[in-house]
N, CA, C and O atoms as CSV, one atom per row, in Angstrom:
chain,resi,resn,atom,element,x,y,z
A,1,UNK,N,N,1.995,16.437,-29.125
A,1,UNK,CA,C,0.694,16.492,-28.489
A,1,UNK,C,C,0.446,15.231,-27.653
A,1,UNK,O,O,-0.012,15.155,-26.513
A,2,UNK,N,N,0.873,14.213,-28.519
A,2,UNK,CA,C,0.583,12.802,-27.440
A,2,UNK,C,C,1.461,12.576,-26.621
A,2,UNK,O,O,1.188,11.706,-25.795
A,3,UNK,N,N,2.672,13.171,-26.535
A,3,UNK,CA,C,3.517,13.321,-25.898
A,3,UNK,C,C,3.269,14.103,-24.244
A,3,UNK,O,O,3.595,13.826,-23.089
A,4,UNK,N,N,2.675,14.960,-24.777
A,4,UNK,CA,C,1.870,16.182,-23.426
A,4,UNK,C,C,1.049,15.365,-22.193
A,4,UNK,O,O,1.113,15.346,-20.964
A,5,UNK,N,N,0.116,14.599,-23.394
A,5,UNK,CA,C,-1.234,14.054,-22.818
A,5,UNK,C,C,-0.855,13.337,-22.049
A,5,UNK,O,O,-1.300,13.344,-20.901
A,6,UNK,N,N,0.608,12.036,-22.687
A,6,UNK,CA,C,1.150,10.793,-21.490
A,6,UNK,C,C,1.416,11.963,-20.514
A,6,UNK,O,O,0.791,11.879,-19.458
A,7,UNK,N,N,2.339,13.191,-20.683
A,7,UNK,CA,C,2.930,13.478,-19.513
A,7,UNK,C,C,2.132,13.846,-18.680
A,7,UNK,O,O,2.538,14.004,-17.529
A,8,UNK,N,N,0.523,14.136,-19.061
A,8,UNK,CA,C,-0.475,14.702,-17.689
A,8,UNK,C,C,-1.071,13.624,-17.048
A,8,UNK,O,O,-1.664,13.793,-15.983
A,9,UNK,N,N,-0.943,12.091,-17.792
A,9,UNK,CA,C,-1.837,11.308,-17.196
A,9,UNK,C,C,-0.619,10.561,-16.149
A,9,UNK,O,O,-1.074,10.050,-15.126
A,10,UNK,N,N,0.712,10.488,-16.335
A,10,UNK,CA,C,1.659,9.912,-15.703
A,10,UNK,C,C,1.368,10.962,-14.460
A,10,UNK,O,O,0.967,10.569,-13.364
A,11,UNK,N,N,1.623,12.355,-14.774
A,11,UNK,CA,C,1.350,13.334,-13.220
A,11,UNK,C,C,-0.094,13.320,-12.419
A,11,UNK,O,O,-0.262,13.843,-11.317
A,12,UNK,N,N,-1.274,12.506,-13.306
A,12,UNK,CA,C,-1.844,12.619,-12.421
A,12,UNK,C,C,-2.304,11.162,-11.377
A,12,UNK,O,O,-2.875,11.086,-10.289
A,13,UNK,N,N,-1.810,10.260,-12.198
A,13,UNK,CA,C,-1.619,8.813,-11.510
A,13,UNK,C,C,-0.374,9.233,-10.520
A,13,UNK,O,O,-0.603,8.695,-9.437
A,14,UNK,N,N,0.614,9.835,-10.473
A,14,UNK,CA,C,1.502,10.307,-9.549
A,14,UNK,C,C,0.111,10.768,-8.396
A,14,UNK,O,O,-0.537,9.811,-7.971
A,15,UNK,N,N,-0.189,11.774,-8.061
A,15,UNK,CA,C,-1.076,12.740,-7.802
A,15,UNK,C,C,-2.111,11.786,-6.646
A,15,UNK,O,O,-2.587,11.956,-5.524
A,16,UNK,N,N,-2.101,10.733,-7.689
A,16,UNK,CA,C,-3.438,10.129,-6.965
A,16,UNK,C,C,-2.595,8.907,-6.050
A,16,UNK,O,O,-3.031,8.707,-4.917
A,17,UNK,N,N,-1.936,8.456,-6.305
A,17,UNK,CA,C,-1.031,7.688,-5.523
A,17,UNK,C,C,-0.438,7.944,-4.356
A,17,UNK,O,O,-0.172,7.188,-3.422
A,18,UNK,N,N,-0.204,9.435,-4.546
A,18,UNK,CA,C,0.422,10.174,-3.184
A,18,UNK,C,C,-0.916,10.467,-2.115
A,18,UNK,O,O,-0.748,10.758,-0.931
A,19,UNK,N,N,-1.961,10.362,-2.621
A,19,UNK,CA,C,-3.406,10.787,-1.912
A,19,UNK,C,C,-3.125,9.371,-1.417
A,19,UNK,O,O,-2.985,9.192,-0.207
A,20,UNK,N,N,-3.052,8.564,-2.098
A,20,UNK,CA,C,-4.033,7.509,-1.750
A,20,UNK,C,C,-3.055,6.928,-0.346
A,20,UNK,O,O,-3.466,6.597,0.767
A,21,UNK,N,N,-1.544,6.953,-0.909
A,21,UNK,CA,C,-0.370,6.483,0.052
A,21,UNK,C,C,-0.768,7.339,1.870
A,21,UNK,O,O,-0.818,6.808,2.979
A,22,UNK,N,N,-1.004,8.974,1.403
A,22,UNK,CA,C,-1.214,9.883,2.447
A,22,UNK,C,C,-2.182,9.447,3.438
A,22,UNK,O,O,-1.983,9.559,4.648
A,23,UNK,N,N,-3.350,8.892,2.866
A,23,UNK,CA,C,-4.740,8.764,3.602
A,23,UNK,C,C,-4.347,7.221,4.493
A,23,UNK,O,O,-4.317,7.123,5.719
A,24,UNK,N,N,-4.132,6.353,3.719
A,24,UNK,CA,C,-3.614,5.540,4.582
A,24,UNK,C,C,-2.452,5.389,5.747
A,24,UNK,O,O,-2.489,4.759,6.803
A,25,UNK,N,N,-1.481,6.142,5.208
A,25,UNK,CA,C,-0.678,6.122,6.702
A,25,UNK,C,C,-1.367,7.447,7.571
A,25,UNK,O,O,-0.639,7.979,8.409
A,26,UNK,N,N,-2.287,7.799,7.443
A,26,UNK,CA,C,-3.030,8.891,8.855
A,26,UNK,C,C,-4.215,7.797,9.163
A,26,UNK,O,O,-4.303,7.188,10.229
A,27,UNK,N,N,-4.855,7.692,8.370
A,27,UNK,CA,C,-5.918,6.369,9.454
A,27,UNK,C,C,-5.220,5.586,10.413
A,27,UNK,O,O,-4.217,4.934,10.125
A,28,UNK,N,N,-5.717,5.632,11.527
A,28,UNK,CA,C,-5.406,4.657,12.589
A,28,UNK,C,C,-5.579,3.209,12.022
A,28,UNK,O,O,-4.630,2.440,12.174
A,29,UNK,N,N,-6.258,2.943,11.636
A,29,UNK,CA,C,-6.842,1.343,11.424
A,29,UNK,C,C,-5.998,0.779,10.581
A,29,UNK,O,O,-5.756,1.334,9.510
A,30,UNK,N,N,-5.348,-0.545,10.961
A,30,UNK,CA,C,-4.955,-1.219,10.002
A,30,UNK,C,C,-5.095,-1.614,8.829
A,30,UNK,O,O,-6.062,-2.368,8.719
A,31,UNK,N,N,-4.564,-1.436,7.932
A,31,UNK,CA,C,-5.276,-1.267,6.536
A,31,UNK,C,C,-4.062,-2.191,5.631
A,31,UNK,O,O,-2.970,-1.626,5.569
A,32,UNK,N,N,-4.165,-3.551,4.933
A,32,UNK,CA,C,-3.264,-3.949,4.309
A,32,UNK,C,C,-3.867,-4.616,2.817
A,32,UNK,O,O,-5.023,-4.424,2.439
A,33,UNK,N,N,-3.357,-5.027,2.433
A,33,UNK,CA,C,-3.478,-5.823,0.604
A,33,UNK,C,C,-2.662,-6.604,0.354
A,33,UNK,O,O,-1.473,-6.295,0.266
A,34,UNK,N,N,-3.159,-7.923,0.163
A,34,UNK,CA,C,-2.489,-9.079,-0.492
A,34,UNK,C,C,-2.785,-9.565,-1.766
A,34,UNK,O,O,-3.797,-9.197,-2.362
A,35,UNK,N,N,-1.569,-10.779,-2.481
A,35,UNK,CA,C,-2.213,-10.677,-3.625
A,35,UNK,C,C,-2.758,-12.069,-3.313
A,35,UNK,O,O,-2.783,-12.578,-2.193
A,36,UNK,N,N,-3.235,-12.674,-4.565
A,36,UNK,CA,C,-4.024,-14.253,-4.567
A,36,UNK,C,C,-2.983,-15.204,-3.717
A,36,UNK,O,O,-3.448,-15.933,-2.841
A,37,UNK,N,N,-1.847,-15.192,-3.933
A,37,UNK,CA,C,-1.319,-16.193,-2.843
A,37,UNK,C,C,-0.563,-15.966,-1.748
A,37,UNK,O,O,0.337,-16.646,-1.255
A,38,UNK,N,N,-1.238,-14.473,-1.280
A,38,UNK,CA,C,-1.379,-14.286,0.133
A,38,UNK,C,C,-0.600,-13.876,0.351
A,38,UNK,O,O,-0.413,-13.845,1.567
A,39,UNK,N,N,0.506,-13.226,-0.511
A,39,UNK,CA,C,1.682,-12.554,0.268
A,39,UNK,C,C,1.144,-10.678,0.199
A,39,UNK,O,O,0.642,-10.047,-0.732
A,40,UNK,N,N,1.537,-10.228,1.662
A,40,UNK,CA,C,0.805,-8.711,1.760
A,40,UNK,C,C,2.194,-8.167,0.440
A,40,UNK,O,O,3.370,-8.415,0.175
A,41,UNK,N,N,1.253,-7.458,0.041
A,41,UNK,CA,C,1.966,-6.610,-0.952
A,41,UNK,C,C,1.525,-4.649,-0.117
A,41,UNK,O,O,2.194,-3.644,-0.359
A,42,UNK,N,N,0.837,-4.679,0.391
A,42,UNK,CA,C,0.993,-3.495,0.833
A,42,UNK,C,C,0.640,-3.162,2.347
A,42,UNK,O,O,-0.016,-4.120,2.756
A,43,UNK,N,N,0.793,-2.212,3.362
A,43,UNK,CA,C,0.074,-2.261,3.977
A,43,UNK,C,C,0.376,-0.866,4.990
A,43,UNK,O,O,1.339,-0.204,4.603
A,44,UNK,N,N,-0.295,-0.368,6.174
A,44,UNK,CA,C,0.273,0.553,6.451
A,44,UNK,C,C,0.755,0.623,7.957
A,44,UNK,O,O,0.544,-0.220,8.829
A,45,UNK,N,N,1.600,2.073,8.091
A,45,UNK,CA,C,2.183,1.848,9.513
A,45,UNK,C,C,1.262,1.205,10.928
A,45,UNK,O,O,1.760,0.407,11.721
A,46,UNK,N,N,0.049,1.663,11.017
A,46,UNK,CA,C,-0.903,1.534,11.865
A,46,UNK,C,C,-1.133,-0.172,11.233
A,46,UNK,O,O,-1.417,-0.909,12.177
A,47,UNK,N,N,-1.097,-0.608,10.456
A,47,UNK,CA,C,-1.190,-2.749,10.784
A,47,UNK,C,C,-0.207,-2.589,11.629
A,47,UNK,O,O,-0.449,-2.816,12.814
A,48,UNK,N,N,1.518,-2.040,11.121
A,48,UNK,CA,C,2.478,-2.902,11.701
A,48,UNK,C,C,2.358,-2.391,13.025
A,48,UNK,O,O,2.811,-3.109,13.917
A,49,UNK,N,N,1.790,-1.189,13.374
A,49,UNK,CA,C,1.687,-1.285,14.813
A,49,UNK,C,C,1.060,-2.167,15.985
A,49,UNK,O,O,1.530,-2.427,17.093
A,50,UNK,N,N,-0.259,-2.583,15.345
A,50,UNK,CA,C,-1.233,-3.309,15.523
A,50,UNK,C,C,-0.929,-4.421,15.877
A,50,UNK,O,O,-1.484,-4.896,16.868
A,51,UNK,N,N,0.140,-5.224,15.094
A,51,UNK,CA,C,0.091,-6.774,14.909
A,51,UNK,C,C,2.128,-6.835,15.366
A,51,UNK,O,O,2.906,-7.784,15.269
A,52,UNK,N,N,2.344,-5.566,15.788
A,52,UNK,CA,C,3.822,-5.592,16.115
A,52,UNK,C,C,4.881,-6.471,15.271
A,52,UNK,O,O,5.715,-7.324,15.576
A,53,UNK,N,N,4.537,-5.979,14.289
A,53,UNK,CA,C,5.866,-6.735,12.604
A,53,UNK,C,C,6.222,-5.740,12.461
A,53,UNK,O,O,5.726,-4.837,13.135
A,54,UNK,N,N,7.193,-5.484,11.563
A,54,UNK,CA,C,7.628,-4.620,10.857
A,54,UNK,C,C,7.547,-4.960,9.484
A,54,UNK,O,O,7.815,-6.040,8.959
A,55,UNK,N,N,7.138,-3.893,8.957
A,55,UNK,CA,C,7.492,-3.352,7.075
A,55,UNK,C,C,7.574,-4.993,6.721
A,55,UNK,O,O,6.789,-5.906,6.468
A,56,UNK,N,N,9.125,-4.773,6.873
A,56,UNK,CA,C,10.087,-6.057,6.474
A,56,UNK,C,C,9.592,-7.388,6.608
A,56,UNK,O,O,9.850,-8.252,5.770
A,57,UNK,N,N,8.616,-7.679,8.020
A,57,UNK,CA,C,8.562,-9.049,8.507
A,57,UNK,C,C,7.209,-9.236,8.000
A,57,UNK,O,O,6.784,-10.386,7.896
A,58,UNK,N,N,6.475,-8.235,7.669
A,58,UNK,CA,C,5.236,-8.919,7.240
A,58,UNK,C,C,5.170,-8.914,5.557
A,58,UNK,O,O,4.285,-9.455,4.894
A,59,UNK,N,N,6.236,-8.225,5.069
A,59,UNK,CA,C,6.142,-8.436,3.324
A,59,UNK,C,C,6.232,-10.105,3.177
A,59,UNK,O,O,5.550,-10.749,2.380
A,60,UNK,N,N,7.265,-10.705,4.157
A,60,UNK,CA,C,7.516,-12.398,3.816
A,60,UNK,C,C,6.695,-13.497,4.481
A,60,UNK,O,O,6.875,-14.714,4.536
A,61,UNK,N,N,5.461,-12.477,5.113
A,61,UNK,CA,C,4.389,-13.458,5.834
A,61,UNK,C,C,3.442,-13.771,4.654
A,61,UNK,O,O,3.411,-13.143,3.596
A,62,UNK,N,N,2.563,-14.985,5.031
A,62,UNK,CA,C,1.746,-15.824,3.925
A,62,UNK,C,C,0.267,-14.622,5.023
A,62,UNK,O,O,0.111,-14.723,6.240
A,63,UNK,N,N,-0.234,-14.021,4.454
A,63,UNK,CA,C,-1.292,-13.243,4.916
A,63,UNK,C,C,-2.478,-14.346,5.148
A,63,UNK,O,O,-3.142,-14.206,6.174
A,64,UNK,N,N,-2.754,-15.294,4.384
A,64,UNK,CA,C,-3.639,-16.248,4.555
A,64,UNK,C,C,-2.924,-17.345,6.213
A,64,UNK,O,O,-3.648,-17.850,7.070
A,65,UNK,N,N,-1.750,-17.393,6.182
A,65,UNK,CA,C,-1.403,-18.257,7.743
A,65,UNK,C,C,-1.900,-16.819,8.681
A,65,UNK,O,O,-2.865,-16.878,9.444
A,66,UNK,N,N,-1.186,-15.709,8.513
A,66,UNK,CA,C,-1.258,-15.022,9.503
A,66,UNK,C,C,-3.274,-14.357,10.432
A,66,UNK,O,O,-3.790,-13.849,11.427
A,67,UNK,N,N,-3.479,-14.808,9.366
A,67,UNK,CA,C,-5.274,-14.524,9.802
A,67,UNK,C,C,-5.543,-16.012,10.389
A,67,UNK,O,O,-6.655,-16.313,10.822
């Protein structure tokens, strides 16, 4: 039984992750997340379009220099 329950709450944190991943790469607007010492930990295609980095070049930027 507790076995079931992890497996519905793991599918629905799946579920909501894929929403959440979806909505952000269709907004136009740059949309990113860093943690406390400023390195972006997330962000979506429309920043890197924006600010012309890639994926790659802005995971190793200090988000606090780059503002």
């Amino acid at each position: 039984m507790a076995y079931r329950k992890l497996k519905e709450t793991i599918s629905t944190l799946q579920k909501s992750e894929e929403t959440h991943r979806s909505l952000l790469e269709e907004i136009e607007e740059g949309y990113l997340e860093a943690d406390v010492t400023g390195k972006i930990t997330l962000c979506n295609q429309s920043f890197c379009r924006i600010t012309g980095y890639s994926l790659d070049e802005l995971k190793v930027m200090d988000f606090r220099e780059y503002v």
